[in-house]
N, C-alpha and C positions, 0 to 999 in steps of 0.2 A: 504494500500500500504506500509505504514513505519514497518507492522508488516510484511511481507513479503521479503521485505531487510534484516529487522532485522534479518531474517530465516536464509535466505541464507546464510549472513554474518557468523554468529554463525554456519553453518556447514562447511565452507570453514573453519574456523578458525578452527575449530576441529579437521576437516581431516588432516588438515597439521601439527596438533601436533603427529602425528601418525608416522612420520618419524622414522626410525631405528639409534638407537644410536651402535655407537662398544665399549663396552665393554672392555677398558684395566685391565692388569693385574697388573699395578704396586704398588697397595695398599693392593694386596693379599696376600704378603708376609708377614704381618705386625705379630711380635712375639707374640700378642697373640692366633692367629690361627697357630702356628707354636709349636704345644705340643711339638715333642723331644726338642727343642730348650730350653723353658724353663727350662725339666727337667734337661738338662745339661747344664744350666746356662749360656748358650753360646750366650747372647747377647751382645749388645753395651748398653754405659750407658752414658747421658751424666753428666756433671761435670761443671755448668757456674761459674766462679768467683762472679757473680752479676746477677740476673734477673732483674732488675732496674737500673733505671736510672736518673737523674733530672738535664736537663738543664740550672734550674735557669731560672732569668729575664734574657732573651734577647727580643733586639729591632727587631721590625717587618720588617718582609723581609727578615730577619737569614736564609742563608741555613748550618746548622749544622751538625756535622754527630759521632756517637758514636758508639764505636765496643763493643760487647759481645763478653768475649774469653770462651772456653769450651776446656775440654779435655774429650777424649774418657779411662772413665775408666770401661768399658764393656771386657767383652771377644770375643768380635768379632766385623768388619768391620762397624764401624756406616756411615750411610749414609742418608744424608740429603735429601728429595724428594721436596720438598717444600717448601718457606717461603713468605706467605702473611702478608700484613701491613693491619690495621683498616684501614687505611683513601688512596688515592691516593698523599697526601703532603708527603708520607712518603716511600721511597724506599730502600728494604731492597738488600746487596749483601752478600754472604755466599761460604765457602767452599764447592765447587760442585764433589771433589775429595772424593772417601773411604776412611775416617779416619779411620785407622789400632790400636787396642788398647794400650792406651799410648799417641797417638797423640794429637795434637794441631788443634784447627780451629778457625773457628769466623763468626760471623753475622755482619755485620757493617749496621747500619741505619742512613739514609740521611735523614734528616727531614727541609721542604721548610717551614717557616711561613708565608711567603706570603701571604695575605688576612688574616690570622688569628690574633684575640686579645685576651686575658686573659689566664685564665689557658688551658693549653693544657693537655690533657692526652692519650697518641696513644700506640697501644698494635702492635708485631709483632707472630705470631703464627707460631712454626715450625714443620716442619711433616718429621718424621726419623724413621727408622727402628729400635727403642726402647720400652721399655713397663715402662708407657705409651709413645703411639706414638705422643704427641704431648706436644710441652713445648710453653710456652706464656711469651715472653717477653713487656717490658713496659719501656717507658719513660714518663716523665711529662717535660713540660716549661711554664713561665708564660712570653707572651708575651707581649711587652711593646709598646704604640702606642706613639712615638712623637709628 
């Protein structure tokens, strides 16, 4: 009998992975499927002052927050698609505007140490219309339990 639920189970579960996804398009732009583009140089570049960061010892429960500044020194419209954090303590905000080249932007990350103790090390990953398309930023804090 338990082999026979078990059946079932495992085909229901199956069949319903079989759902239809839609397919966007907004990663298919990315410069290195975009040949004229590179031949004519015509991307965006980014430009961080810093890819790191080290908040030092702070005291637990710190909600802290530190900007990444970038400039767009590319030949064309950099534009940020995405920016995920390693961890959920840690929430990234970003220029959501086309930066024009020359321009100015920034990542700023919120970082909660609430529940955490000792060294910390959290990475934010950002995904742009550059080659490569992704840059990985980092901070470290060593948090301090009273």
């Amino acid at each position: 009998m338990n082999k026979f639920i078990l059946s079932i189970f495992v085909i229901i579960t199956l069949a319903s992975c079989n759902e239809k996804k839609e397919v966007t398009t907004d990663l298919v732009n990315i410069p290195a499927t975009a040949s004229s583009e590179i031949v004519n140089g015509n991307l965006p570049k980014f430009e961080f002052n810093r890819k790191t960061f080290d908040f030092g010892a702070i005291k637990a429960g710190e909600v802290l927050s530190h900007t990444f500044k970038f400039k767009n020194v590319g030949n064309a419209d950099l534009i940020i698609t995405n920016v995920a954090s390693s961890c959920g303590c840690t929430i990234p905000k970003y220029s959501k505007d086309p930066l024009k080249p020359g321009s100015e932007g920034f990542i700023e990350v919120i970082f909660d140490s609430s529940g955490r103790t000792g060294m910390q090390h959290k990475t934010v990953t950002v995904i742009a219309n550059t080659q490569p398309n992704k840059v990985e930023l980092a901070f470290t804090a060593e948090i301090i339990v009273n």
